[in-house]
C-alpha positions in Angstrom: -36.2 127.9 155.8 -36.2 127.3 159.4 -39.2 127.1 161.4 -39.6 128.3 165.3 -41.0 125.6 167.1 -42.9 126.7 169.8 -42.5 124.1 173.2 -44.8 123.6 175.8 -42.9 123.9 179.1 -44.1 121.7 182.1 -44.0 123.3 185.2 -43.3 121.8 188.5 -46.7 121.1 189.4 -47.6 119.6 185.7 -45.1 117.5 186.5 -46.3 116.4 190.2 -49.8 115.8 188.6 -48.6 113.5 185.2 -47.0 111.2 188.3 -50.5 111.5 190.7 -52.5 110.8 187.3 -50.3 107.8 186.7 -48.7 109.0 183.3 -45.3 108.6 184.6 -44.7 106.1 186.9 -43.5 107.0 190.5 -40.9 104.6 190.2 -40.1 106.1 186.3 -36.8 107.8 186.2 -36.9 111.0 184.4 -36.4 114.8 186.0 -37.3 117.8 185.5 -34.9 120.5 184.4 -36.1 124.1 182.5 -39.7 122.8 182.0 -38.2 119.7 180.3 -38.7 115.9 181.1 -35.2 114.1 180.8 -34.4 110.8 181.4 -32.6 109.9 183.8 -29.0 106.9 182.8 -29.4 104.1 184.7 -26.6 104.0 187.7 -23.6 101.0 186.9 -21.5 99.6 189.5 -18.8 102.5 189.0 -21.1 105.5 189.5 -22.9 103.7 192.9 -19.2 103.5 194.4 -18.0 106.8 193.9 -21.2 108.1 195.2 -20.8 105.8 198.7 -17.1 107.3 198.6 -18.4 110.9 198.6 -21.1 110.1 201.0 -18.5 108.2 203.3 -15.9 111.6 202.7 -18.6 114.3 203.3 -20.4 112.7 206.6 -16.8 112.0 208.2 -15.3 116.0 207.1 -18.8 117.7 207.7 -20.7 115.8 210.3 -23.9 117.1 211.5 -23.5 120.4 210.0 -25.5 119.8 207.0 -27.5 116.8 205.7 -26.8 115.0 202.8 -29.4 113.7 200.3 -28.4 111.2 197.7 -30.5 111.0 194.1 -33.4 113.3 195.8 -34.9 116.2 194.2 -33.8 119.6 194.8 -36.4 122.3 193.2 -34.5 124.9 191.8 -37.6 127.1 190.6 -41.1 126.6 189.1 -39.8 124.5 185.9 -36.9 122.7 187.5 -36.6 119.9 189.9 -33.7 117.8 188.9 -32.6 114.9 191.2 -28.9 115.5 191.7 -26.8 112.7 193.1 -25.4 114.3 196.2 -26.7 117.5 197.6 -25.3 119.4 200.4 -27.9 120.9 202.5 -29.0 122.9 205.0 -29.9 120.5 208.0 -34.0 121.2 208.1 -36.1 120.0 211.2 -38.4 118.2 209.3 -36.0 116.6 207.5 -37.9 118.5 204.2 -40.4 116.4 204.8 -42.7 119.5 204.0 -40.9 120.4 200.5 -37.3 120.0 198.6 -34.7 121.8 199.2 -34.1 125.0 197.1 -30.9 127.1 196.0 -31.0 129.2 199.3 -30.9 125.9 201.3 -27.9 124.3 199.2 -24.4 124.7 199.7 -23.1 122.4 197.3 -24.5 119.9 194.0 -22.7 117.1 192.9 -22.6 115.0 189.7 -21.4 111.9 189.3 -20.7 111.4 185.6 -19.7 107.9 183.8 -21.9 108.1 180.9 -23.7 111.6 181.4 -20.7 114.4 181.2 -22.4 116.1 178.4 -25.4 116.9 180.4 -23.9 117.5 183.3 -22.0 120.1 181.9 -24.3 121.5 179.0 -27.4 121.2 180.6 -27.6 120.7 184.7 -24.7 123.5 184.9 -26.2 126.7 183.2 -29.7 125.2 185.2 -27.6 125.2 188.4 -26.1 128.3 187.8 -29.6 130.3 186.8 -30.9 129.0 189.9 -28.4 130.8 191.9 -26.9 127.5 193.0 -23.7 128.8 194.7 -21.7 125.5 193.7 -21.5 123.1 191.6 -18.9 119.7 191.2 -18.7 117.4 188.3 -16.9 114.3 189.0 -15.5 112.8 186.0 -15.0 109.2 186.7 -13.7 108.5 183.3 -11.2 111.3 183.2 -10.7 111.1 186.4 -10.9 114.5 187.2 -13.3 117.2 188.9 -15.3 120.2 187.1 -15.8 123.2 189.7 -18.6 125.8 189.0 -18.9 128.7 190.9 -20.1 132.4 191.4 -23.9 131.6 189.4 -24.9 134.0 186.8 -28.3 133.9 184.5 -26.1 132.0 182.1 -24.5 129.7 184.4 -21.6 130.4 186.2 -18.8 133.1 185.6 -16.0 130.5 187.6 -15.2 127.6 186.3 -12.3 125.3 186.2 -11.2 121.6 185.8 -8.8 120.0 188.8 -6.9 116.7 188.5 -6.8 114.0 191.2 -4.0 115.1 192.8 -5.4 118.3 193.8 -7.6 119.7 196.9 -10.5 121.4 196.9 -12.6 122.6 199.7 -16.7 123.6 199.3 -17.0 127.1 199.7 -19.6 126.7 202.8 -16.8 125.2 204.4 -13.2 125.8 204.0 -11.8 123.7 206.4 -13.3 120.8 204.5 -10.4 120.2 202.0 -10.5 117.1 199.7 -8.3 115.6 197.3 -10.4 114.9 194.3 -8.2 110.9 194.3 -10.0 110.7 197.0 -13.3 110.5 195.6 -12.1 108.1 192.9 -11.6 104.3 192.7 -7.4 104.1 193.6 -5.4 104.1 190.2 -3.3 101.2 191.6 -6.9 99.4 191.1 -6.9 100.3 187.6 -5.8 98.0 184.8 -4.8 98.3 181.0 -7.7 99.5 179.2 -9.8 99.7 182.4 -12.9 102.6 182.2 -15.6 103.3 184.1 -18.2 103.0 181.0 
């Protein structure tokens, strides 16, 4: 016989207090996502690069029409504040120095993903999606390939597809900001026998 387990879900604010209390550390690297802790996979080599490619791409193709925040958290509702590795933003005057940015003030998520494709896709996407995120990328270093979510729903998003390297995509914010998904990826002439991004 199975037995229901009820869980105690932290909310956003439990979660501000364990760090002010000094139960997690500020420098600990967990986030919160549907009243969950998670901890967060350390970053190699391979997932630091793409990220400076995407932030190199995105500031030259969009400019000063949004801001960019790298590994910061978003806060997606009262249980949820995950730290995505690039969000596309509204530019704020403050900077958000007064709070994080939320799905009505992001155009765009993005996940890197090395070691973390399961999550991304099982756990951060249906989170994303609930939260009325309007879009959502996975970039699948190993596979070398991009997930697209769009069009959020309450469980997840009703669009979804997989492009290879050789193809273009453009956020849905801004059209005229096509990208080939080699582009965010370390050049397969780089890539050896065996070679991974593990």
């Amino acid at each position: 016989m199975t037995v229901a387990v009820e869980i105690r879900r932290l909310s956003v604010q439990d979660y501000h207090r364990m760090v002010e209390t000094g139960i997690l550390t500020p420098d600990e690297r967990v986030e919160l996502i549907e009243g969950q802790l998670y901890q967060m996979a350390a970053k190699g080599t391979f997932h630091r690069a793409a990220i400076t490619r995407i932030k190199r791409l995105l500031e030259r193709r969009l400019g000063n029409r949004v801001l960019l925040r790298f590994q910061d958290p978003v806060r997606l509702s009262d249980d949820s504040e995950p730290e995505p590795d690039v969000a596309v933003v509204q530019p704020d005057p403050f900077d958000y120095e007064d709070h994080h940015p939320t799905p009505e003030e992001i155009y765009l998520l993005i996940e890197v993903s090395d070691r973390t494709l399961k999550r991304d896709r099982k756990l951060k996407a249906p989170a994303y999606g609930r939260s009325g995120v309007r879009e959502y990328w996975i970039l699948d270093v190993n596979s070398r390939q991009l997930y697209v979510f769009r069009e959020p729903r309450m469980e997840g998003y009703a669009n979804q597809v997989v492009l290879a390297e050789s193809d273009l995509i453009a956020p849905l914010a801004f059209p005229d900001c096509q990208v080939s998904v080699q582009d965010l990826l370390r050049r397969s002439s780089d890539l050896v026998d065996g070679d991974n991004y593990s």
